[in-house]
C-alpha positions in Angstrom: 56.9 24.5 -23.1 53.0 24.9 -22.1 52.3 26.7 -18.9 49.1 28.7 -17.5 48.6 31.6 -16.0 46.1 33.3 -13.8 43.9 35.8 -15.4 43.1 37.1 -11.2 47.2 37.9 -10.8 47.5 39.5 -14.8 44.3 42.0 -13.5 46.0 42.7 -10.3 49.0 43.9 -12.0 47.1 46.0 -14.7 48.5 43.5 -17.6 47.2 41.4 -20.3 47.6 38.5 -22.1 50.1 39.9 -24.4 52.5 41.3 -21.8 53.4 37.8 -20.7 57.1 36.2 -21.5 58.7 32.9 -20.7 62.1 33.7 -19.5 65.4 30.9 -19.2 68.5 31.4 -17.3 71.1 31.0 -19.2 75.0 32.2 -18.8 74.3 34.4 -15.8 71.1 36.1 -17.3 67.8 35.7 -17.8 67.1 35.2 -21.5 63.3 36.0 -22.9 62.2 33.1 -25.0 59.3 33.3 -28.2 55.9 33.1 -26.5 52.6 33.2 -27.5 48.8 32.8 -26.2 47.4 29.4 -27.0 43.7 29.2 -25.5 42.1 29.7 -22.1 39.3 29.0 -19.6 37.4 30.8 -17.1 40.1 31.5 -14.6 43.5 31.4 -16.6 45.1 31.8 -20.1 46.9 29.1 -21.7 50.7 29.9 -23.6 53.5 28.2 -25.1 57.2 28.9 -25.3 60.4 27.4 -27.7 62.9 27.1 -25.8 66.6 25.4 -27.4 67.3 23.2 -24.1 66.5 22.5 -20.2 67.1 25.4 -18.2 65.6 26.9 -15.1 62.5 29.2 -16.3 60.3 32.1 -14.9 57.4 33.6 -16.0 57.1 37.4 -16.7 55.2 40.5 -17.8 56.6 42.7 -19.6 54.6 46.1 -18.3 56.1 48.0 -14.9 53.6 46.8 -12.4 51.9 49.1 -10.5 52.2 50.0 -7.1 49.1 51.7 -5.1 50.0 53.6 -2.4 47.0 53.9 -0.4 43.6 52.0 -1.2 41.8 49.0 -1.8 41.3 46.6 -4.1 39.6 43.1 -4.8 37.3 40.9 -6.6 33.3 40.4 -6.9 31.9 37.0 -7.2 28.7 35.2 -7.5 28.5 33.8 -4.5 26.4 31.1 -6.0 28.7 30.1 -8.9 31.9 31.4 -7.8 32.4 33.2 -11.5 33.5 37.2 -11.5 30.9 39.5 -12.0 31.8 42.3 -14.9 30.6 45.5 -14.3 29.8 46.0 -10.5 30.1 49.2 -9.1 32.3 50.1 -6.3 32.1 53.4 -4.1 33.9 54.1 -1.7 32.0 57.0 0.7 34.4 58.7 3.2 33.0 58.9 6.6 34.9 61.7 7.8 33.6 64.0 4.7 30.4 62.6 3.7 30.7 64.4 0.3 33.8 62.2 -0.7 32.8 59.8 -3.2 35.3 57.8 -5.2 33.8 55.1 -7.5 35.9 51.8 -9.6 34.0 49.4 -12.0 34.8 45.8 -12.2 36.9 44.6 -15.3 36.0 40.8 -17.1 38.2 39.6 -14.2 35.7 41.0 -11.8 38.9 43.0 -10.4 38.4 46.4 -9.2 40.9 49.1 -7.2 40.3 52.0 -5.3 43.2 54.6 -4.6 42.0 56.2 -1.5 43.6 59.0 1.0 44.0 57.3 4.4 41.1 57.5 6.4 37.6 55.4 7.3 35.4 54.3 4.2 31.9 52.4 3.7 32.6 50.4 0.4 29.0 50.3 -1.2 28.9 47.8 -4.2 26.1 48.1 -6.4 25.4 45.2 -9.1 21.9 45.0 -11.2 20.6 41.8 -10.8 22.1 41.0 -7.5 21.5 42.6 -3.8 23.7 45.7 -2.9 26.0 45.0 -0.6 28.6 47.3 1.8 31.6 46.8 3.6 33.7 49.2 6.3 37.3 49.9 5.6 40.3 52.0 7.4 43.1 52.5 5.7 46.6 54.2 6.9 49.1 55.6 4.8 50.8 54.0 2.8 48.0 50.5 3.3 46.2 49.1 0.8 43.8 46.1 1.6 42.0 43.5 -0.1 38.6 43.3 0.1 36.5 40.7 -2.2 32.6 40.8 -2.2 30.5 37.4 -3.1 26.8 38.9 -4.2 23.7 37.2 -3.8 21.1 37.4 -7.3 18.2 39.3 -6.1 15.1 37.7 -6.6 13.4 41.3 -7.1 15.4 44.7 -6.6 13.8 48.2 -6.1 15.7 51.3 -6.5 14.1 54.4 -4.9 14.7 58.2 -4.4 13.4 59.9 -1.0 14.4 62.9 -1.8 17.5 63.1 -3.5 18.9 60.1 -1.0 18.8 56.7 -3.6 18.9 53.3 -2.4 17.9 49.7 -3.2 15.4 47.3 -1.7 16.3 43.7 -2.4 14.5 40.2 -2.1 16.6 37.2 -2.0 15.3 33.6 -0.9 12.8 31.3 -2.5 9.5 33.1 -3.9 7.7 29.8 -4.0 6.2 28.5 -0.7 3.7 25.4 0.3 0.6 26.8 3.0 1.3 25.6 6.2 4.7 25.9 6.0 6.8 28.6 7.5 9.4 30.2 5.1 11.7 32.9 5.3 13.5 35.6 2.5 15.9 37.9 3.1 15.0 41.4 2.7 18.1 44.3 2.1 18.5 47.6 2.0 21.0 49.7 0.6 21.8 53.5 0.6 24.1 54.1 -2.5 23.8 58.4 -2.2 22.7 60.2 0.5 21.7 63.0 -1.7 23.4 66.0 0.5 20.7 65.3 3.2 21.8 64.8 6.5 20.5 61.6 7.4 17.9 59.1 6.2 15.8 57.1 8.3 14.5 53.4 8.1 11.8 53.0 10.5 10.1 49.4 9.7 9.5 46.7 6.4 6.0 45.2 6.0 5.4 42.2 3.5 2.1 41.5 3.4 -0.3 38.7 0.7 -3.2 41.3 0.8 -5.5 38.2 -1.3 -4.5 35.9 2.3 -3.9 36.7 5.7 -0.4 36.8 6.1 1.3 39.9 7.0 4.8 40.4 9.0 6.0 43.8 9.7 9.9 43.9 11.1 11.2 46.6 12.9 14.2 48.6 11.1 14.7 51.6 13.0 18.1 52.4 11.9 19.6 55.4 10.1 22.7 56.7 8.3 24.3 60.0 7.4 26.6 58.4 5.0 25.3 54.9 3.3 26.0 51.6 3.2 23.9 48.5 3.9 21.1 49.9 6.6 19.1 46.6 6.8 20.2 42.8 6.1 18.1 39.7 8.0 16.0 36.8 6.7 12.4 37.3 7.7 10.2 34.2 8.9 6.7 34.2 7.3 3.8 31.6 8.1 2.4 30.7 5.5 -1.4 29.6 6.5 -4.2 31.9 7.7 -6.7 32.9 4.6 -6.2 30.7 2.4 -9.1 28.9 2.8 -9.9 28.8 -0.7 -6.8 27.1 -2.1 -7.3 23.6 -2.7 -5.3 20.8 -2.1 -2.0 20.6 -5.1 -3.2 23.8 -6.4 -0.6 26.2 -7.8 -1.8 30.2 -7.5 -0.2 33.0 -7.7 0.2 35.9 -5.4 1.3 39.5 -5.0 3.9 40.2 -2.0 3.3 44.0 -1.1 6.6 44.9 0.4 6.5 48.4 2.2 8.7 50.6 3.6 9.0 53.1 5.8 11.4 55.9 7.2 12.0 59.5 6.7 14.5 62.1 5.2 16.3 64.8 7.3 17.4 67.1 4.8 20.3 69.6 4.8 18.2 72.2 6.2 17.1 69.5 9.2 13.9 69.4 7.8 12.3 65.9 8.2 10.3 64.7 5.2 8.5 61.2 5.5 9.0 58.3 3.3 7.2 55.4 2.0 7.7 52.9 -0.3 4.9 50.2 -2.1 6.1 47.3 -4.2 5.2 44.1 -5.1 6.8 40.9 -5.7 5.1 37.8 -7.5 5.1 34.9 -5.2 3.6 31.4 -6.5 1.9 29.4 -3.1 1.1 25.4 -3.7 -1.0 23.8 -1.4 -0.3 20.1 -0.2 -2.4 17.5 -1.4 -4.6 16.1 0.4 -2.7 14.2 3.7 -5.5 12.1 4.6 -5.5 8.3 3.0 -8.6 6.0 3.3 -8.9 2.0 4.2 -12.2 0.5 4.1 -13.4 -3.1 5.5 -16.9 -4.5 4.9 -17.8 -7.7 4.3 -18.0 -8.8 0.4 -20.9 -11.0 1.0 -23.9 -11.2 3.3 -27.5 -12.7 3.9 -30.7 -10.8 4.7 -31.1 -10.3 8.0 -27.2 -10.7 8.9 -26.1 -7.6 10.5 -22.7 -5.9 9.7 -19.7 -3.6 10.6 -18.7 -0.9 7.9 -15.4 0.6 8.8 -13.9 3.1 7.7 -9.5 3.9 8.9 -8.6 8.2 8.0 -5.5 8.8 8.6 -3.6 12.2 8.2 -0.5 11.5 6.4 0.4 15.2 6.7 2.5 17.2 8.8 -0.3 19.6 10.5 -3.6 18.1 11.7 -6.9 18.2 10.1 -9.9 19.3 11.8 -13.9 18.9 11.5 -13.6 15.4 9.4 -17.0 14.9 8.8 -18.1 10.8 7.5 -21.4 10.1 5.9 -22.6 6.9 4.4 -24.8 6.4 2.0 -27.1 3.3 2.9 -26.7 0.8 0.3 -29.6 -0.9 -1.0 -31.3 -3.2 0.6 -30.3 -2.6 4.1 -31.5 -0.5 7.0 -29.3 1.6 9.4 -28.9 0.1 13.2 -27.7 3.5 14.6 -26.8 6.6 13.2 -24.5 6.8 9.7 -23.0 10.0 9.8 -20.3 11.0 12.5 -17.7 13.8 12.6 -14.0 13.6 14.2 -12.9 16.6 15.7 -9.5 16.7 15.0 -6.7 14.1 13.7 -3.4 15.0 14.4 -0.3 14.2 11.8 0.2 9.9 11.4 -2.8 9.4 13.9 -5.4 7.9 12.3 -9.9 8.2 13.1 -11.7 5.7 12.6 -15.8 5.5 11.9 -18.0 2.8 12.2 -21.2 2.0 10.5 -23.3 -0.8 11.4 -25.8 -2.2 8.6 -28.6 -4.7 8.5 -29.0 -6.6 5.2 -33.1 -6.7 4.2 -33.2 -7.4 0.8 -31.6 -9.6 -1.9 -29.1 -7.5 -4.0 -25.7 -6.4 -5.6 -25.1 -2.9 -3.8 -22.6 -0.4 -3.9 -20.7 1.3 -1.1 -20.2 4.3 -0.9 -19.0 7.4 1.4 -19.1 11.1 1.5 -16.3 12.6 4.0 -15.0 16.4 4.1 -12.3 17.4 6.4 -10.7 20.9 6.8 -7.2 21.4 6.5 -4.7 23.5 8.5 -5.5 26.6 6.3 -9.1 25.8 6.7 -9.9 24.6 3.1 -12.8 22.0 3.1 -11.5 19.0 1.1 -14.5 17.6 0.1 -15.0 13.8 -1.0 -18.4 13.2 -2.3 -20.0 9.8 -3.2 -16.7 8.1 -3.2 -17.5 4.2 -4.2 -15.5 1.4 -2.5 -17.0 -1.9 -3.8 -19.9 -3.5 -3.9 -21.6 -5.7 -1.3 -23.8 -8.3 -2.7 -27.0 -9.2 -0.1 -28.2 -12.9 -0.7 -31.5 -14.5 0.7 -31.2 -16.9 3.7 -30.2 -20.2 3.4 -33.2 -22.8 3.8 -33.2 -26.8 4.8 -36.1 -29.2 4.5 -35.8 -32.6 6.5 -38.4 -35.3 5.8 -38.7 -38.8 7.0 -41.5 -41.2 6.1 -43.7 -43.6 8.0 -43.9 -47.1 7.8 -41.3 -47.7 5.6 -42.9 -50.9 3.9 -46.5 -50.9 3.5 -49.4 -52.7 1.7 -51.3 -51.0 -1.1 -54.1 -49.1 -0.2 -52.5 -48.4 3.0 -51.5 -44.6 4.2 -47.9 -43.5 5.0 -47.1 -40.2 7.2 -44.1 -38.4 5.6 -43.3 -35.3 8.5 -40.3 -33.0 8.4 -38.8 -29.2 9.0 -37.6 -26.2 7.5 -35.0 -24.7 9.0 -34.4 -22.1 9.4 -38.1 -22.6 11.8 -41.0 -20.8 10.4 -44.8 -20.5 9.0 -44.5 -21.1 5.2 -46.1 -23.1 2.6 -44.3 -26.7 1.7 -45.2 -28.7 -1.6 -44.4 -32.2 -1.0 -43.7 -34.2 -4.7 -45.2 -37.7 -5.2 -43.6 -40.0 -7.5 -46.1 -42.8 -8.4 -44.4 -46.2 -9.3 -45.6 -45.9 -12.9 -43.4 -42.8 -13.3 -46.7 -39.9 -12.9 -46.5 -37.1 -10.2 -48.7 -35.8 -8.1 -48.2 -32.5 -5.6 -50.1 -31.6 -2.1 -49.2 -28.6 0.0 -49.6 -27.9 4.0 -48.2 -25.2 5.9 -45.3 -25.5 8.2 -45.9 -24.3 11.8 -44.0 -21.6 13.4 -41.6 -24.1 14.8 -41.1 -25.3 11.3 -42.5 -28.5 11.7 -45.4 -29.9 9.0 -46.3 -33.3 8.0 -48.6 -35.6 5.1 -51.0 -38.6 5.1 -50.5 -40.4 2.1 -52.7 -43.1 0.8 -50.6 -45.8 -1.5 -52.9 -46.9 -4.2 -50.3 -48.6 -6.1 -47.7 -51.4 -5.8 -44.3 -50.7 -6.1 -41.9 -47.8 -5.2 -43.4 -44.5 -4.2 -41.0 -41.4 -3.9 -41.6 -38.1 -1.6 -39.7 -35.0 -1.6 -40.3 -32.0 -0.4 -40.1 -28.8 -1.7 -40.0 -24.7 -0.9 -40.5 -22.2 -3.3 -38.1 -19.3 -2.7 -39.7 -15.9 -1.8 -38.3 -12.2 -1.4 -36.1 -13.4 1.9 -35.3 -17.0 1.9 -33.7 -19.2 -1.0 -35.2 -22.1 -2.5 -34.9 -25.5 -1.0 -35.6 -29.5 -1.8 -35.0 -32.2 0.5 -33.4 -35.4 -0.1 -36.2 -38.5 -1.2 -37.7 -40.7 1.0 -39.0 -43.6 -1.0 -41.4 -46.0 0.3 -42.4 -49.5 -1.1 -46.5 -50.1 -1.5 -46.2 -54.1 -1.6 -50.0 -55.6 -3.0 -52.5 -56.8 -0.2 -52.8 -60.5 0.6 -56.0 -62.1 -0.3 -57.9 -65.4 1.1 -60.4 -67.5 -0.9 -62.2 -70.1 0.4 -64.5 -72.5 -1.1 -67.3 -74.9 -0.4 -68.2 -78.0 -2.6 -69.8 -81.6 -1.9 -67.1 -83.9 -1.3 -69.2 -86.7 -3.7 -71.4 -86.4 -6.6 -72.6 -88.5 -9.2 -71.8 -88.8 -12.7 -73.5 -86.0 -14.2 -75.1 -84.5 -11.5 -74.7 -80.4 -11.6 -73.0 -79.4 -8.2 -72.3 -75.9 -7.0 -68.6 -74.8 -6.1 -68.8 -71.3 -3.7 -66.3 -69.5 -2.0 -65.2 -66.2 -0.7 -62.5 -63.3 -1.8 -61.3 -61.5 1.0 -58.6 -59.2 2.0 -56.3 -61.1 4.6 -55.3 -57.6 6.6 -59.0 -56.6 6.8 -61.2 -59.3 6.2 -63.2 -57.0 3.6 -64.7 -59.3 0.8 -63.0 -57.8 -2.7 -65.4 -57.3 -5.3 -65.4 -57.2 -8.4 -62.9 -59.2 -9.1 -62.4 -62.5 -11.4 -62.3 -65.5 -9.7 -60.6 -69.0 -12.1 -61.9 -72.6 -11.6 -59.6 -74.8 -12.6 -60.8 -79.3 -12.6 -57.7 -81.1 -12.6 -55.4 -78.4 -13.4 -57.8 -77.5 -16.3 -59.9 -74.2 -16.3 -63.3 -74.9 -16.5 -65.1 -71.6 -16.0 -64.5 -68.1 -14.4 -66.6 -65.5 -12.6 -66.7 -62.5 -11.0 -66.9 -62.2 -7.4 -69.9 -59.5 -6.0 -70.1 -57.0 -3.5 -69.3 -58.5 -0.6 -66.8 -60.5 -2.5 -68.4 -64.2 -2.9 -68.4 -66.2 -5.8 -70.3 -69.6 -6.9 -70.0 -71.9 -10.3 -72.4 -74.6 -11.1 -70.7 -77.6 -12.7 -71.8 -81.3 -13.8 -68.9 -83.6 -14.1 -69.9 -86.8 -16.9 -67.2 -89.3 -15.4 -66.5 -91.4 -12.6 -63.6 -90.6 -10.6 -62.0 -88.4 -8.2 -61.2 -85.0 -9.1 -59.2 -81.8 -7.6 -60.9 -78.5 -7.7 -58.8 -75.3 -7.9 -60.0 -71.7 -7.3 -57.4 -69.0 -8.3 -57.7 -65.3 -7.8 -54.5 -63.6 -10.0 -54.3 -61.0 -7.8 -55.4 -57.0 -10.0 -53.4 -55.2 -7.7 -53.4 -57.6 -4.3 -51.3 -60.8 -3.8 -52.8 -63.6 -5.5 -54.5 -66.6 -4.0 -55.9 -70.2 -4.4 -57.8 -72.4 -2.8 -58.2 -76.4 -3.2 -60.3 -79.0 -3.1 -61.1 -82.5 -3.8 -65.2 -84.2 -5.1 -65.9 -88.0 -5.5 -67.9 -88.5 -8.7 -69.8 -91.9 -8.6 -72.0 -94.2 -10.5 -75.7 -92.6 -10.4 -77.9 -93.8 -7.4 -81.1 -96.5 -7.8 -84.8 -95.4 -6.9 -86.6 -96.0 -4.3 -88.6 -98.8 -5.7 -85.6 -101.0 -6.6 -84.3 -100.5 -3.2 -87.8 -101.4 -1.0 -87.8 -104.7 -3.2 -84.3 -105.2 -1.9 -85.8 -104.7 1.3 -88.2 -107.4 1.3 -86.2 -109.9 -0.9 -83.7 -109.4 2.3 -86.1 -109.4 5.2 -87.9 -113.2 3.8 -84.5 -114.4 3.7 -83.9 -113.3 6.8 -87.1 -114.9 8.3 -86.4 -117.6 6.2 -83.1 -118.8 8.1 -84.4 -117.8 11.3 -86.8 -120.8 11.4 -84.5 -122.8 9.9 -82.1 -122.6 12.7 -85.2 -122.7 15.6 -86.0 -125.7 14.0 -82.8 -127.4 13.9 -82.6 -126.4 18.0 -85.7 -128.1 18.6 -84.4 -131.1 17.0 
């Protein structure tokens, strides 16, 4: 059989592993069976027993157990892990005789007992490591009580001696704190010995972070002729004023001062003072910093756009912040409309401030943004940001537009065409217009718009065929660089008109002169210079070149009889070619002017000849 039993009710009963026996009923008596210790764990010991069959069993020690008459007894525990302390002392200090002292130790158990004459007791139990602690007891005859104590660990313990009376100053709680918070520790003390002195005196506990502002001073006033736990309470401390040089997630360490005070009345009633100064290593952490940062400007601008930058702090803490200062630093290549530095003074815990710079944009550029901003927190540090960059902003020039139009569309050669337009946006600047010559060459001219952006060219067309205009602005320190669409034009050659003058009959051989005229139909302007065809019956007899005023002339002789066309071509050298036709008689040559007076005469006696040939034949 495997059974367990307590180590707590073996201690109570002043026995050990060894005393313990399995025991079976058997026959009307109760039979002890082999037993031994197997193992055990923190609260009991583990055994095992042969036994030869099922019966009914009990388990037994095999020591007298002990019976107290009058006292106490108990256990001590950590309070934190619930395991005995080993050790601990226990006194028990009679308040009817002061000078009664009767003192037990804890066992492994933790188990102590106390055999006490009946009367009124302050249990004082005194553990290293762990705050003293005390307890009042009355006991009658005959009564003994239980009374278990559950100790706190100390974080820091003091035992002190004002004159002959000893007793302990302990610090329990949490020896790391976070500024702005407020924390509390308990604070304890203790009187284990009075010393023979006739009472002691606690008048007041300071704890006090000399380096910082924080100091808390707690009233005791409380005394005791016999001892015992005086003084017991947590104490709230704010952690905040002077630390105005701890940064934000910082760690530093610290030195607690923790001062008491109180006096000594001795056996002779002579009152002595009494002070105590000790310190305690505390480690303070500031928060980090509770303030987050969102930030909207535009990614992209033109010069003389003008633009919000914002800027959203909100305090993500739990205590406001105070005194946030904001200060930009102007970017390149803008200017400031308004001032860019303000100050909020005070944000208060998930509110949020916001500050608003607005920029103009003056000069083409890639920029960076960025802000300076200090704020002070609760504890009055000065968390300073400086030159914290956002982004960049880039600044482009502005935007420019050219419109032309041309007028006529369709003109001659020779003739001018007006090509007007505007830049937008409107102003006074220089504007290259682009010629394209049909053969393929370029020309340039420049004007300069007006303010209203308007400008405009007079272009003379000196050549046939397609001309091509577009206009052109050079980019400068503000405004980008812009070409208009093309305007073409068409520059069609100038009509021409010839005219000619010739005899409309001539005589074999005889030299004749063919003239005419070269002139410009629009105009009327004779065009010089220029070579003039004559062409007899479709074949080109002779050319010239027609002069100043644009007249021409040929002298000709044509050796046979006939009728014959005269053509006069101009093939146009840059104008619209022209012709001009005619039509000459060439005849026999003429007789002279003797021949013909003999024909005369021969005609004139025939004449007279039958004139009296008919009077006669009247007569008759």
């Amino acid at each position: 059989i495997t059974f367990w039993v307590m180590k707590e009710w073996l201690a109570i009963h002043g026995a050990t592993k060894d005393d313990v026996v399995m025991l079976r009923y058997h026959g009307g008596e109760w039979l002890r069976l082999p037993t031994k210790a197997i193992g055990e764990n923190i609260t009991h010991f583990e055994f095992t027993a042969e036994t030869p069959s099922f019966s009914i069993f009990a388990i037994a020690i095999t020591v007298p157990v002990r019976v107290m008459e009058t006292g106490v007894e108990g256990y001590v525990f950590d309070n934190a892990t619930g395991k005995p302390i080993k050790g601990v002392r226990i006194i028990a200090l009679s308040k009817v005789i002061t000078s009664v002292r009767t003192e037990a130790t804890t066992d492994d158990m933790g188990h102590y007992s106390l055999s006490l004459t009946p009367g009124s007791y302050v249990l004082v139990v005194l553990a290293n490591g762990y705050a003293d602690v005390s307890a009042e007891v009355s006991l009658a005859l005959g009564e003994v009580k239980r009374v278990d104590f559950k100790l706190e660990k100390a974080l820091a313990e003091f035992s002190e001696d004002w004159y002959g009376v000893k007793f302990e100053i302990a610090i329990l709680g949490n020896l790391t704190w976070k500024i702005g918070d407020n924390t509390s520790i308990k604070a304890s003390v203790t009187v284990g010995d009075t010393g023979g002195n006739q009472k002691i005196e606690f008048r007041q506990l300071t704890l006090e972070l000399a380096e910082a502002n924080v100091k808390v001073s707690v009233p005791i006033n409380l005394a005791t002729s016999i001892g015992g736990t005086v003084f017991s309470k947590p104490i709230s401390i704010e952690v905040l004023d002077g630390f105005d040089l701890h940064a934000p997630g910082e760690t530093k360490g610290y030195s607690l001062q923790v001062i008491l005070e109180g006096s000594v009345i001795d056996k002779f009633s002579i009152e002595w003072p009494g002070s105590t100064f000790k310190t305690v290593s505390v480690s303070i952490y500031a928060p980090e910093s509770p303030v987050s940062v969102e930030f909207t400007a535009p990614s992209k601008v033109k010069i003389g756009d003008e633009f919000d930058v914002k800027f959203r702090f909100r305090n993500e803490g739990k205590h406001p912040i105070s005194d946030l200062r904001v200060s930009l630093s102007l970017p390149f290549g803008t200017s400031a409309i308004g001032p860019i530095e303000t100050t909020v003074k005070v944000v208060n815990p998930k509110e949020a401030a916001e500050a608003v710079f607005r920029l103009r944009a003056e000069n083409a550029t890639t920029s960076l943004i960025t802000v300076t901003y200090s704020y002070r927190t609760l504890w009055g540090y000065v968390v300073l940001e400086p030159l914290k960059t956002l982004r960049s902003i880039t600044i482009t020039k502005i935007p420019v537009s050219l419109t032309i139009s041309a007028e006529p569309r369709e003109v001659t050669v020779g003739e001018e065409v007006v090509v007007k337009g505007s830049i937008s946006p409107a102003m006074s600047k220089t504007i290259e217009l682009v010629i394209k010559r049909p053969d393929g060459t370029t020309d340039t001219q420049t004007t300069t718009s007006t303010p209203d952006g308007s400008f405009g060219f007079r272009i003379k067309l000196d050549k046939e065929g397609e001309w091509s205009f577009t206009a052109r602005f050079a980019e400068d320190l503000t405004h980008e660089e812009a070409v208009s669409q093309s305007v073409n034009i068409v520059a069609l050659p100038v009509k021409t008109v010839l005219t000619i003058q010739a005899p409309s009959m001539v005589s074999v051989g005889e030299e004749f002169v063919v003239s005419g005229k070269l002139t410009r139909l629009d105009t009327g302007a004779g065009l010089a210079g220029k070579k003039v065809e004559l062409y007899i019956n479709s074949s080109k007899t002779s050319e010239t070149t027609s002069n100043a005023t644009g007249d021409y002339s040929f002298k000709i002789r044509i050796e046979s009889i006939g009728k014959y066309t005269l053509r006069v071509y101009f093939s146009g050298d840059g104008f619209l070619p022209s012709e001009v036709v005619t039509t000459v008689v060439v005849e026999a040559p003429k007789a002279s002017a003797i021949t013909w007076s003999v024909v005369v005469i021969v005609l004139g006696v025939l004449g007279l000849g039958i004139g009296l040939y008919m009077y006669r034949r009247r007569r008759l």
